[in-house]
C-alpha positions as CSV (number, residue, x, y, z in Angstrom):
1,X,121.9,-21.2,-49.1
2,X,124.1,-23.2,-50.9
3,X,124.3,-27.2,-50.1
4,X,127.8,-27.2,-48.5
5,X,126.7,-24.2,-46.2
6,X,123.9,-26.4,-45.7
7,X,126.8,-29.3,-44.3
8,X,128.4,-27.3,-42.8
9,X,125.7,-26.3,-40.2
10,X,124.5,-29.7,-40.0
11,X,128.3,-30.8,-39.4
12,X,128.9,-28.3,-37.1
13,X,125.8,-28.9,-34.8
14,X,126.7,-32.3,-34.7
15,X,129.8,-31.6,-33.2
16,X,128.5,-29.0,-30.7
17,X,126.5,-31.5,-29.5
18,X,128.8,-34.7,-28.9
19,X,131.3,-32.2,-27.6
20,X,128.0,-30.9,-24.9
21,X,127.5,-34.7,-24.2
22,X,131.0,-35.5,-23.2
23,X,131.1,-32.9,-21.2
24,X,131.2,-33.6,-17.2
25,X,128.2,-31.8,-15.4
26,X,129.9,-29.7,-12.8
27,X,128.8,-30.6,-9.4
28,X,127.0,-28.6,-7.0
29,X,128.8,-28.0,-3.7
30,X,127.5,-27.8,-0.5
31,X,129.4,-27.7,3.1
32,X,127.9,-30.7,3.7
33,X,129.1,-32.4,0.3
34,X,132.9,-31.1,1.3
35,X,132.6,-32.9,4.6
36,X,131.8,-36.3,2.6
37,X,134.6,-36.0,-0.8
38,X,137.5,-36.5,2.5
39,X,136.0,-39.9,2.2
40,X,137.8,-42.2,-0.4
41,X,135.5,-44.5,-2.1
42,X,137.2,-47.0,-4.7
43,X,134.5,-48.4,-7.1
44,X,135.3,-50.7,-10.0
45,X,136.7,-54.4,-10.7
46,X,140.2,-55.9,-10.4
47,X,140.1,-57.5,-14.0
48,X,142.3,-58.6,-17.0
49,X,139.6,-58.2,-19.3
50,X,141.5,-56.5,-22.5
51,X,137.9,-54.9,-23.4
52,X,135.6,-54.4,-20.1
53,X,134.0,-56.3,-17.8
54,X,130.6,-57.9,-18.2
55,X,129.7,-59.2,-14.6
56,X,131.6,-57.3,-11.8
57,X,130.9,-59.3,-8.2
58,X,130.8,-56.8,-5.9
59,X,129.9,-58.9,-2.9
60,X,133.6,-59.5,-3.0
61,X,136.0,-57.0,-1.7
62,X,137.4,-55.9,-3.3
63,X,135.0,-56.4,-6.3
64,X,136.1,-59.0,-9.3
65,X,135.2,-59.2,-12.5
66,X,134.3,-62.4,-13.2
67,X,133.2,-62.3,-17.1
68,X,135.1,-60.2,-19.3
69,X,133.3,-59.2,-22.8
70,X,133.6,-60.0,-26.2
């Protein structure tokens, strides 16, 4: 095997696998698990950060970010 077959493969696992990592698991359904996604749930913080939030309060509501990142 020659060394650029040899990248190749390595290349090409590498990118099998971050493409298998990013991928969302697919959730299991049950009726009772249909019942419960009619239910909206909003999680997250209200921020300006321009990179992400480092400490969300989330005894506020709804929840603030109250220390952006960076």
């Amino acid at each position: 095997m020659s060394i650029n077959a040899i990248r190749i493969v390595i290349v090409s696992i590498i990118l099998l696998t971050l493409v298998i990592s990013l991928t969302p698991p697919s959730p299991v359904t049950s009726p009772k698990s249909r019942r419960k996604s009619r239910d909206i749930i909003v999680r997250g913080c209200n921020n300006n950060c321009s990179v992400a939030c480092c400490y969300c309060n989330i005894q506020r509501s709804p929840p603030v970010c109250e220390r952006c990142c960076g």
